[in-house]
C-alpha positions in Angstrom: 2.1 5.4 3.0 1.4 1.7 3.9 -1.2 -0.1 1.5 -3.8 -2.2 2.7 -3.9 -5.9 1.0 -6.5 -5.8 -1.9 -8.7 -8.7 -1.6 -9.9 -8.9 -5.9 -10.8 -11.6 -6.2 -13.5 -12.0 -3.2 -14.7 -15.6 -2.2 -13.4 -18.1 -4.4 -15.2 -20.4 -6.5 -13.1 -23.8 -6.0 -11.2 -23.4 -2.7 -9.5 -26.2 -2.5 -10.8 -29.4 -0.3 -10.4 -30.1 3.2 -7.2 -32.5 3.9 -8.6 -35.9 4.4 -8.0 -37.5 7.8 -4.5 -39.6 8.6 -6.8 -42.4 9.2 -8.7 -42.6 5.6 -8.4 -45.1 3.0 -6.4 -44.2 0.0 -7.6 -43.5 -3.1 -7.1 -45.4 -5.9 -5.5 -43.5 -8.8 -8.9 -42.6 -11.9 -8.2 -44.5 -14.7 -9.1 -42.3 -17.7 -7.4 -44.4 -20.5 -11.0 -46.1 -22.1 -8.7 -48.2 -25.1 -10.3 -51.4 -25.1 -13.2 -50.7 -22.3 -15.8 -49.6 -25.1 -18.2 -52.5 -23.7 -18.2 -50.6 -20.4 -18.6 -47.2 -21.3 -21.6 -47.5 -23.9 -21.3 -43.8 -25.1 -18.3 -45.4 -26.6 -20.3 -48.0 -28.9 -21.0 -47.7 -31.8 -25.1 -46.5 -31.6 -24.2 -45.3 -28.1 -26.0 -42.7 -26.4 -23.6 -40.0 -26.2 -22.0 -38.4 -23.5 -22.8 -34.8 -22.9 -20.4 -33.0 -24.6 -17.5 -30.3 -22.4 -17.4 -27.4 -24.5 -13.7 -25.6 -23.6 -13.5 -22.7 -22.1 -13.3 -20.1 -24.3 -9.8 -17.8 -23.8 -11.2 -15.1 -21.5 -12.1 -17.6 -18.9 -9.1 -19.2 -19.3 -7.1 -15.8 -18.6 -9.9 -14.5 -16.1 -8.6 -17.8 -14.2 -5.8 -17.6 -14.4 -6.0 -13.8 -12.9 -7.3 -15.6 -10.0 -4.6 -18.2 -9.5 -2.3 -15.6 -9.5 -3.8 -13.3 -7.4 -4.7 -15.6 -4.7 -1.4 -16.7 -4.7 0.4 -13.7 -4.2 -2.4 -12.2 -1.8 -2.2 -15.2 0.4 2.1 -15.1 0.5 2.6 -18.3 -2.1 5.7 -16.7 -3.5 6.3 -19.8 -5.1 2.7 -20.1 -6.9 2.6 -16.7 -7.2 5.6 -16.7 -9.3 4.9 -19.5 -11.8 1.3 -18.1 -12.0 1.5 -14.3 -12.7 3.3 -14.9 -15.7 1.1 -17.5 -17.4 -1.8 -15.1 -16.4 -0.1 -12.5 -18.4 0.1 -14.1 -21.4 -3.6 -15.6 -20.9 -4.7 -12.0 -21.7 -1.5 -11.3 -23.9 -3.4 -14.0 -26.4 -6.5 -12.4 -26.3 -7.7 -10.3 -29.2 -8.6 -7.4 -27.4 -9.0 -6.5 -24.1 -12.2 -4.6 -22.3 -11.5 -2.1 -19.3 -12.2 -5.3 -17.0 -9.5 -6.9 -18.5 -6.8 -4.5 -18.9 -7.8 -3.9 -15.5 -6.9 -7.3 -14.5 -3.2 -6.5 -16.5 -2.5 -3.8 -14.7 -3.0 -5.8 -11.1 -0.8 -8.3 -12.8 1.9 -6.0 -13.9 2.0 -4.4 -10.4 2.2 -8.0 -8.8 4.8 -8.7 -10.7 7.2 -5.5 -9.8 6.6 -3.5 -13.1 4.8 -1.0 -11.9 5.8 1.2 -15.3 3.8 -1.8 -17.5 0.7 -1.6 -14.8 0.6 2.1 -15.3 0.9 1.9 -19.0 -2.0 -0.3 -18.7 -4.2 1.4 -16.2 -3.9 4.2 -18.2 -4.6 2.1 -21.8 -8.0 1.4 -19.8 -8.2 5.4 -19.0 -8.3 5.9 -22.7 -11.3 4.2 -23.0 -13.0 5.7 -19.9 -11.5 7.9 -18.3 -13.2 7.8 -15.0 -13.0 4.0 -14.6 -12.4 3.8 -10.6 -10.5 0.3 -11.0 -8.0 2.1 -13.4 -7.5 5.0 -11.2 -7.0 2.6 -8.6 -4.0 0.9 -9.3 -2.8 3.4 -11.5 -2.0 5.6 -8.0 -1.0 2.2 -6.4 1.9 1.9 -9.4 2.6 5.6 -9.0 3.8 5.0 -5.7 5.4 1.9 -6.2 6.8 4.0 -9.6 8.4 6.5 -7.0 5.8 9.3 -8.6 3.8 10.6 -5.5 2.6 13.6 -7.4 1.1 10.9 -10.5 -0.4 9.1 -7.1 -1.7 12.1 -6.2 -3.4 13.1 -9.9 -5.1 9.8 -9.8 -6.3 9.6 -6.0 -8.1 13.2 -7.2 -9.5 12.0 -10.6 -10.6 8.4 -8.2 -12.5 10.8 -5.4 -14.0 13.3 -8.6 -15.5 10.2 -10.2 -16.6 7.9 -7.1 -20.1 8.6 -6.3 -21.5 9.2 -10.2 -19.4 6.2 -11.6 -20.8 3.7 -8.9 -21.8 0.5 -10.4 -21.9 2.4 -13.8 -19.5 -1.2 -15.2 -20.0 -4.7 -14.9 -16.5 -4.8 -13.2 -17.5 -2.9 -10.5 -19.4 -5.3 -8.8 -17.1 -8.1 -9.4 -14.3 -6.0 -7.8 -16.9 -4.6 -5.0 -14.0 -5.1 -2.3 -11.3 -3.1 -4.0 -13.5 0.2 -4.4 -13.8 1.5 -0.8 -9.9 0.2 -0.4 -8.8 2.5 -3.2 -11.0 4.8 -2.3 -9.3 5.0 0.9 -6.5 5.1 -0.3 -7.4 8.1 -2.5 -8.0 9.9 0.8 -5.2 9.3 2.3 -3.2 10.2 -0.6 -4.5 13.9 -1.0 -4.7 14.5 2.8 -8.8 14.4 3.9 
């Protein structure tokens, strides 16, 4: 069975700029380094209105982007992106405390982007355990059953996918996040059990 491409991630945030024409003026390097400009920057003075403070992100939206780096790199063929960024992605959510389903969802798509589809099943089911009728989770789980060689684990999961569908519908926050992949798996499911 051939597998559609999984769009995730949906549009993207920060797509990257236009190229600028041949023809436009170059752009001098931004000079961050402030030592010894405090009379120009008056945030900087002592008495100084300050500037608005950038918190840092906090972890999961450091590993939540990260999960789209990686993903748009390997959906859109950047074999070289894709392979510097699925790792670092990985251990984005490896540092987090705990994971939710959305999150060991993410894992899961990770683990099967990287080739292990043994670790993405491990993880789709980790989110099972928690809810069992998580439609993401069933999702890949069949996709790393096939890519596991186990058509007949493929197959438990496309039926526990089509059981759930309609009542689970937009029953997690994921769901509409991830709106695109639903009807694909769902598809898939079909396929997988013959109607």
């Amino acid at each position: 069975m051939r597998l559609a491409p999984l769009v995730l991630i949906g549009l993207w945030a920060c797509d990257p700029p236009p190229p600028a024409p041949a023809d436009a003026p170059a752009v001098p390097p931004l000079d961050l380094d402030v030592r010894g400009k405090q009379a120009d920057l008056p945030w900087l003075q002592p008495g100084g209105s300050p500037a608005a403070p950038v918190a840092p992100a906090d972890p999961r939206t450091i590993a939540d982007e990260a999960f789209n780096v990686a993903m748009r790199a390997h959906e859109t063929g950047d074999a070289a992106t894709a392979r510097l960024a699925l790792p670092e992605a990985l251990r984005a959510y490896a540092a987090l405390p705990a994971l939710d389903t959305d999150a060991g969802f993410h894992v899961a798509v990770l683990q099967l982007a990287s080739g292990d589809p043994g670790q993405a099943l491990a993880s789709a089911e980790g989110v099972l355990a928690t809810r069992p009728t998580h439609l993401l989770a069933l999702g890949v789980g069949q996709r790393a059953a096939l890519a596991a060689g186990d058509p007949a684990r493929a197959r438990a999961y496309a039926e526990r996918l089509l059981a759930a569908y309609d009542a689970e519908q937009g029953q997690v926050a994921e769901y509409e996040h991830h709106a695109v992949a639903l009807p694909i798996y769902r598809d898939e499911a079909q396929a997988l059990v013959g109607g």
